[in-house]
BADREN-134194 format. One record per residue (C-alpha): x, y, z. Coordinates in steps of 0.05 Angstrom, whole numbers, plus 5000, padded with zeros to 4 digits. Example, Ala and Ser with C-alpha at 12.3 -4.5 7.8 and 13.67 -1.06 7.14 Angstrom:
residues 2
NODE   xx   yy   zz
NODE 5246 4910 5156
NODE 5273 4979 5143
This chain:
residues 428
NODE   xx   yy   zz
NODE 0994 4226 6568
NODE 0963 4263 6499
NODE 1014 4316 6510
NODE 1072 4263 6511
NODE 1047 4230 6462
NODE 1042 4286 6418
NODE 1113 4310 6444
NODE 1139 4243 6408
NODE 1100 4263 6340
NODE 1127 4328 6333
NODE 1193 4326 6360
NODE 1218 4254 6367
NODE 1186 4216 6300
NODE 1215 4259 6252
NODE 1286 4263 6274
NODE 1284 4188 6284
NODE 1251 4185 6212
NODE 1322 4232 6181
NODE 1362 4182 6220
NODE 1327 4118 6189
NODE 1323 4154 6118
NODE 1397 4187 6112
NODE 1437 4155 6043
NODE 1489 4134 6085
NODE 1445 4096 6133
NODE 1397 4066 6084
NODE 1456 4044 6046
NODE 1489 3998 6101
NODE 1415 3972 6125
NODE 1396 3954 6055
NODE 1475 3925 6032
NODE 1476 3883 6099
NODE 1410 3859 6099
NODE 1427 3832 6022
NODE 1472 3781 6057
NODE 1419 3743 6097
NODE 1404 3688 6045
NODE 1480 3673 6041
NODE 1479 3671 6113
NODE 1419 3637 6125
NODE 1444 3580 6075
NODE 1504 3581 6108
NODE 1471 3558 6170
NODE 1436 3506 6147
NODE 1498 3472 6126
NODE 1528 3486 6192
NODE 1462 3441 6216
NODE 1470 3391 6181
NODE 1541 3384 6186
NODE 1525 3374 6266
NODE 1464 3330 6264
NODE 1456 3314 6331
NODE 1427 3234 6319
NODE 1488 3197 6322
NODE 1481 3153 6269
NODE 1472 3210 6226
NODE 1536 3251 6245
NODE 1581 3177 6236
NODE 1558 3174 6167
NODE 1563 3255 6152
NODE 1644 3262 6187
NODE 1673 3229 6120
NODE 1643 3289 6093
NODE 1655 3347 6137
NODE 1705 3377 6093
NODE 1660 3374 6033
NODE 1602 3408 6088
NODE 1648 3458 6110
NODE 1650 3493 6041
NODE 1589 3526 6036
NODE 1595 3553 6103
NODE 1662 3584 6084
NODE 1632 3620 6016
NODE 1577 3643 6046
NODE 1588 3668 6123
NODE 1666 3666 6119
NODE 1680 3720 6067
NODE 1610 3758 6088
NODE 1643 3819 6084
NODE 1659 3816 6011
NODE 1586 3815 6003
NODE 1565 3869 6047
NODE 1609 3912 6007
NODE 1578 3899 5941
NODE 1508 3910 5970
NODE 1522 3980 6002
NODE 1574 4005 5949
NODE 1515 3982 5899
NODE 1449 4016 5942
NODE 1495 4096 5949
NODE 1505 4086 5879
NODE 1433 4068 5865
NODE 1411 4141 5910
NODE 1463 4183 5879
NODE 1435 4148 5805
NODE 1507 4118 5783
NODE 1522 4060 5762
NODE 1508 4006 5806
NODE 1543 3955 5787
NODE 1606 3991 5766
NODE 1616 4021 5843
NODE 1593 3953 5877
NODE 1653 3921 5836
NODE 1703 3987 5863
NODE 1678 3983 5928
NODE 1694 3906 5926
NODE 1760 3928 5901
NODE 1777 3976 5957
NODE 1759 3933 6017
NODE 1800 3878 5986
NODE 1862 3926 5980
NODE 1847 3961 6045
NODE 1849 3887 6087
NODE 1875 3834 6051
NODE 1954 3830 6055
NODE 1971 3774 6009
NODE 2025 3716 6044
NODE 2087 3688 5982
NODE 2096 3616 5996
NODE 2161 3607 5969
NODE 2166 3531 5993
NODE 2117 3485 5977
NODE 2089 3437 6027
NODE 2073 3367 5998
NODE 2001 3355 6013
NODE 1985 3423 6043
NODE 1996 3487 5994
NODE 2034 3499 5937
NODE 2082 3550 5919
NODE 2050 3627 5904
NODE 2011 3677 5924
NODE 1949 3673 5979
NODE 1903 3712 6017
NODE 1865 3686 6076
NODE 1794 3692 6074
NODE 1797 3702 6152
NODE 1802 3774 6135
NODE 1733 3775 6096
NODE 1686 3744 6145
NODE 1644 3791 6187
NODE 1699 3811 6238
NODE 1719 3861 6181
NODE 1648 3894 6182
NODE 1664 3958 6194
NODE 1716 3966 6146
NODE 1672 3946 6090
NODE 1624 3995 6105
NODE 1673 4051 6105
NODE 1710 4033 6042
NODE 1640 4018 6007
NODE 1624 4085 6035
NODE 1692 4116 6017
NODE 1691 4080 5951
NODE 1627 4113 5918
NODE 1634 4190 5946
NODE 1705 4191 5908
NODE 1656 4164 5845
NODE 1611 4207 5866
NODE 1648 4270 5865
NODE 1688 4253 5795
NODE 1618 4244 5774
NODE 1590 4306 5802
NODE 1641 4353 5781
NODE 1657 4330 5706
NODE 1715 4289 5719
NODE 1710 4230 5676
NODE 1732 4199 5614
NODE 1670 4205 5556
NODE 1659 4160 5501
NODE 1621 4176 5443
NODE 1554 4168 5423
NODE 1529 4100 5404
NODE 1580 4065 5454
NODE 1540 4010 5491
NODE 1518 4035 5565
NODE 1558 3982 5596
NODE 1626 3998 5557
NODE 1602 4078 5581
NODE 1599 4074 5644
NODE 1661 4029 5657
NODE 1706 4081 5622
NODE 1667 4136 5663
NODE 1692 4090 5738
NODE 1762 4092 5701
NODE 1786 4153 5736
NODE 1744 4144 5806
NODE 1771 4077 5815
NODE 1854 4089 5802
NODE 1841 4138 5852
NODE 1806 4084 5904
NODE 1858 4042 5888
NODE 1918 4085 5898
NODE 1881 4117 5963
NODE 1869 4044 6011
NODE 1935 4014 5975
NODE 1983 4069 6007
NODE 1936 4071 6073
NODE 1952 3994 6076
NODE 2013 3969 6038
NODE 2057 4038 6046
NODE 2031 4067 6108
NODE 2018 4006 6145
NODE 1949 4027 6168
NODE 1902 3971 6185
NODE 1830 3999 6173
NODE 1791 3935 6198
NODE 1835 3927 6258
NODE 1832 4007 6275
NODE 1753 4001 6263
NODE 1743 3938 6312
NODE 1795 3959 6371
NODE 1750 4032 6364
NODE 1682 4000 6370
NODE 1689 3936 6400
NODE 1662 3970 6463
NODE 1601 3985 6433
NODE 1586 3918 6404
NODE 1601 3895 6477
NODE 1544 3931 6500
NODE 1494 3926 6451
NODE 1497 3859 6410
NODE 1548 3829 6476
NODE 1538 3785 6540
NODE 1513 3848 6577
NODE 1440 3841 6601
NODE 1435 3923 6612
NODE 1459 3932 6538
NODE 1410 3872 6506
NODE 1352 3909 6549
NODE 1379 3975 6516
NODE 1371 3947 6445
NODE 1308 3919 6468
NODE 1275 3988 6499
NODE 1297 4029 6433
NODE 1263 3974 6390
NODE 1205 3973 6424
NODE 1195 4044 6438
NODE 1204 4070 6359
NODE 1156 4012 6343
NODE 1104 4050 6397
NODE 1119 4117 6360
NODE 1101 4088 6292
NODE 1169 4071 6263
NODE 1193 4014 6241
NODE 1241 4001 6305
NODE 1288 3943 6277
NODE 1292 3999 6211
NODE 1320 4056 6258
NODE 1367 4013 6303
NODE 1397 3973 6234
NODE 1451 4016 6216
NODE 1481 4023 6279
NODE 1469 3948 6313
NODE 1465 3907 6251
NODE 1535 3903 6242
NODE 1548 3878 6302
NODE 1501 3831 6306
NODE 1521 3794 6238
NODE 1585 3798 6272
NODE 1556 3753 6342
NODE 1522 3704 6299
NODE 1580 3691 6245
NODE 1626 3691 6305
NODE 1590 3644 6334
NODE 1580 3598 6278
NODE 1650 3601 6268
NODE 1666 3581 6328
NODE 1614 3526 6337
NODE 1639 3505 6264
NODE 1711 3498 6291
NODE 1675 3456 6356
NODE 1663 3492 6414
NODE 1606 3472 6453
NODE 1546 3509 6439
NODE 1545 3531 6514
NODE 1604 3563 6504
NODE 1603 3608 6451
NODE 1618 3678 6452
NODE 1557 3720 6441
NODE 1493 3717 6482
NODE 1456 3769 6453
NODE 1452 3756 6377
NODE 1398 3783 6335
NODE 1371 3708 6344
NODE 1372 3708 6417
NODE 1317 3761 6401
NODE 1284 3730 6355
NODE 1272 3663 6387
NODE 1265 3682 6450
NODE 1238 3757 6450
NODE 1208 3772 6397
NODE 1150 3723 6387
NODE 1102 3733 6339
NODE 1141 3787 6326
NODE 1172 3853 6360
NODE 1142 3850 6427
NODE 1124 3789 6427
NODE 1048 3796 6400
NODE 1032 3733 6389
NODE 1001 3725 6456
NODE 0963 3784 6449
NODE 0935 3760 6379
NODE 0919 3699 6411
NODE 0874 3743 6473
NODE 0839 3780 6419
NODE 0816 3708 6380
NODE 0781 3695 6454
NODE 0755 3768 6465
NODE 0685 3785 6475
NODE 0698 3846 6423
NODE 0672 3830 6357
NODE 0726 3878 6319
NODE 0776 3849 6373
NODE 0757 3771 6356
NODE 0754 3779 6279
NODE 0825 3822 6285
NODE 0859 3761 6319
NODE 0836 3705 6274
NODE 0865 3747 6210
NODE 0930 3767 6250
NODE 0933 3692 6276
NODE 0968 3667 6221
NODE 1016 3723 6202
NODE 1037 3721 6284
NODE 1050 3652 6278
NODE 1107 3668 6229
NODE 1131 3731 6270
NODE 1097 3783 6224
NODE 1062 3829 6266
NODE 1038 3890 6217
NODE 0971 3868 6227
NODE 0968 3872 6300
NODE 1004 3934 6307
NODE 0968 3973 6264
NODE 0900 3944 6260
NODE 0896 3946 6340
NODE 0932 3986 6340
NODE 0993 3989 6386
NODE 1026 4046 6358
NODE 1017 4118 6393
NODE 0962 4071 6435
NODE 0993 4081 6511
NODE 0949 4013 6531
NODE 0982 3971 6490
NODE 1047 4003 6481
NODE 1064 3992 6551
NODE 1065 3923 6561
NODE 1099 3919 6476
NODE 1158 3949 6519
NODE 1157 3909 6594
NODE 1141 3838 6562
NODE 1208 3833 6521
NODE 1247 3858 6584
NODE 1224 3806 6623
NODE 1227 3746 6571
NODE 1295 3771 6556
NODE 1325 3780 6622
NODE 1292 3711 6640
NODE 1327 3680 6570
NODE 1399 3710 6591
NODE 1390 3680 6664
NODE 1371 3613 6630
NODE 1435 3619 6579
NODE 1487 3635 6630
NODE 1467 3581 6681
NODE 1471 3532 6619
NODE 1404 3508 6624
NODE 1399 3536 6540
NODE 1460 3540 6490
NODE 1476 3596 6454
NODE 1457 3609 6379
NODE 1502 3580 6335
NODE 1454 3588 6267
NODE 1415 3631 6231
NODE 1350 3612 6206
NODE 1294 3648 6170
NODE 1255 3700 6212
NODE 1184 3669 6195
NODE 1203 3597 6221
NODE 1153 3587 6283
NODE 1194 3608 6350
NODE 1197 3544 6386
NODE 1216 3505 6325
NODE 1275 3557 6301
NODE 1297 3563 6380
NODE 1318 3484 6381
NODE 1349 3487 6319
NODE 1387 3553 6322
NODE 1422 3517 6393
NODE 1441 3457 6359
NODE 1369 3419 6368
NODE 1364 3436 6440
NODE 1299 3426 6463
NODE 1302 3466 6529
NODE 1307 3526 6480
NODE 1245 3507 6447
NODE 1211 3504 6519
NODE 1246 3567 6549
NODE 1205 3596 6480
NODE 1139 3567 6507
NODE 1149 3595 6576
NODE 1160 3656 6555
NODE 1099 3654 6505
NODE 1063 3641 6574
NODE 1103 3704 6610
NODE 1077 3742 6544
NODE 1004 3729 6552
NODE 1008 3742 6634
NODE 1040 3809 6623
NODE 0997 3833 6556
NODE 0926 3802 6595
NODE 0908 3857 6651
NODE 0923 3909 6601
NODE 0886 3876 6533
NODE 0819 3870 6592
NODE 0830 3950 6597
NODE 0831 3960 6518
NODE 0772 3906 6511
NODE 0727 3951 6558
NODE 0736 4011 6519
NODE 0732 3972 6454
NODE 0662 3941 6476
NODE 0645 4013 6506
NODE 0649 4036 6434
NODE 0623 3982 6402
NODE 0554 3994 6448
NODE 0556 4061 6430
NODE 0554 4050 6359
């Protein structure tokens, strides 16, 4: 077991630790995760607007169109967002201007999806005469293609930049007037580059990018049990090595999984039952379910500790009581610690396996709905679970049970740690 474990140190941890730190990586975890309070606010209107006490929802349907605009601003042009943030966080590594390459990144996706419709007839009540683009282009279905015009976007800046190709001001002008004459160059060419891809060529970037990956998202962030376990074990398992699991798998799942949750609030939105929704295994799904009191579910193992007969064990839980109850787990992992500690690692990995395969069984037999919101990570599991399936309190039990499963999985190994924690503590 040491020589495996030191195996992972020196071979596995530091690839995994270039992976997690690459610019291009770092940039689309940091520019997606930007979005959550838009898409957390989002949900909450999407909440309220389906209260499920009936006198509430009479009195709120005069309203529903009134409701139903922050939900589009805010999860239905997503995408417009996500480009800012990780046009604006290269920018930030390669030391340009931030804001400047945001606003051109911005620029490009726009150009790159959005094919504007001419109403030439006006319809009395409906639309006027002009010009209009449909925002169902910028919600998180177009993902991908914001992160590779974002991406796109800032290397053209960044190579103008790099090799001398700008247009200087003199000394004394303001920063700000600077460095928009110094993007004046960079961004023609971004411009001229996605509109002949997708007004002269024909070329559909966002389409291309979802036919291409679709699969994947299928898999991993689907209605696939074997994929949601995948996600699970690869979480888990860099958490074990010492790495910030959720950190390494962000680049590559978090995209689809603000796709499953805005598809499904979408769809909820435009009222399909909650059972019937189209993604199972949303980042919520984990959260709620999985991951309580954080990845792994610690919680019930915080909650052993308080009852140990290990002083250090005892005192550990009461200060990591609180934090677990709000699914932050630092504490526990590293003041146990779980990582690189085989005892505890093992059952970190088996515990959300079971509670998740138990969760999906539950959600396909319709015994829980589906997530159809997305609500701060540090909201108590059983409280977020019934409000994330439209106030379904079977969700808020299936979160109990599982709590239960937790603690009967994490017990016979925690007893095997507490010996040798005692043993210790004799000894010294």
């Amino acid at each position: 077991m040491n020589n495996f474990v030191t195996f992972l140190e020196q071979k596995v941890v530091p690839v995994a630790n270039k992976i997690g730190q690459q610019r291009h990586m770092a940039a689309i975890r940091k520019g997606i995760v930007s979005t959550l309070p838009l898409t957390i606010v989002g949900s909450f209107f999407t909440i309220i607007s389906n209260m499920p006490i009936p006198a509430v929802a009479k009195f709120l349907s005069a309203y529903q169109e009134i409701l139903d605009v922050p939900f589009r601003f805010t999860v239905g042009i997503l995408s417009v967002y996500a480009t800012f943030g990780i046009a604006y966080s290269l920018a930030q590594y390669y030391k340009l201007d931030p804001l400047t390459n945001g606003i051109i990144g911005v620029m490009a996706f726009l150009v790159a999806t959005v094919k504007p419709v001419h109403v030439l007839k006006p319809i009395k009540g409906t639309i006027e005469a002009g010009r209009y683009i449909s925002i169902g282009n910028l919600s998180a279905s177009s993902l991908f293609a914001a992160i590779v015009t974002a991406l796109v976007s800032v290397e053209i800046v960044h190579y103008f930049t790099k090799h001398n190709i700008t247009i200087k001001m003199p000394e004394g002008v303001p920063p700000e007037v600077s460095n928009s004459f110094a993007g004046l160059l960079p961004a023609a060419v971004v411009l001229i580059l996605f509109w002949v891809i997708r007004h002269v060529i024909g070329f559909n970037i966002a389409n291309f990018l979802s036919n291409l990956l679709m699969p994947l998202k299928g898999v991993l962030a689907g209605n696939s049990l074997l994929g949601g376990l995948l996600t699970i074990i690869f979480i888990t398992f860099f958490w074990v090595l010492g790495i910030h699991g959720t950190a390494i798998m962000d680049p590559i799942i978090r995209p689809f999984w603000e796709m499953s949750i805005a598809s499904n609030m979408a769809e909820f939105h435009a009222g399909v039952n909650v059972h019937h929704l189209s993604t199972i295994f949303t980042e919520q799904f984990l959260q709620w379910f999985v991951w309580i009191g954080g990845a792994g579910g610690t919680l019930a193992l915080v909650v052993l500790f308080i009852f140990s007969k290990s002083n250090y064990l005892k005192e550990l839980g009461k200060l990591a009581f609180l934090p677990g109850l709000f699914n932050i787990n630092e504490p526990i992992m590293f003041g146990a610690p779980i990582v690189l500690n085989p005892i505890l690692g093992l059952p970190f990995i088996i515990a959300p396996l079971v509670t998740a395969t138990i969760s999906y069984f539950a959600t396909i037999s319709g015994i829980v709905p589906m997530m159809m919101a997305r609500l701060p990570f540090t909201i108590p599991s059983p409280i977020a679970a019934m409000m994330s399936t439209n106030w379904s309190w079977q969700a808020a039990v299936l979160a109990i049970i599982n709590f239960v499963i937790d603690l009967a999985i994490y017990y016979p190994f925690f007893k095997v740690f507490e010996r040798q924690q005692l043993k210790q503590e004799s000894e010294n």
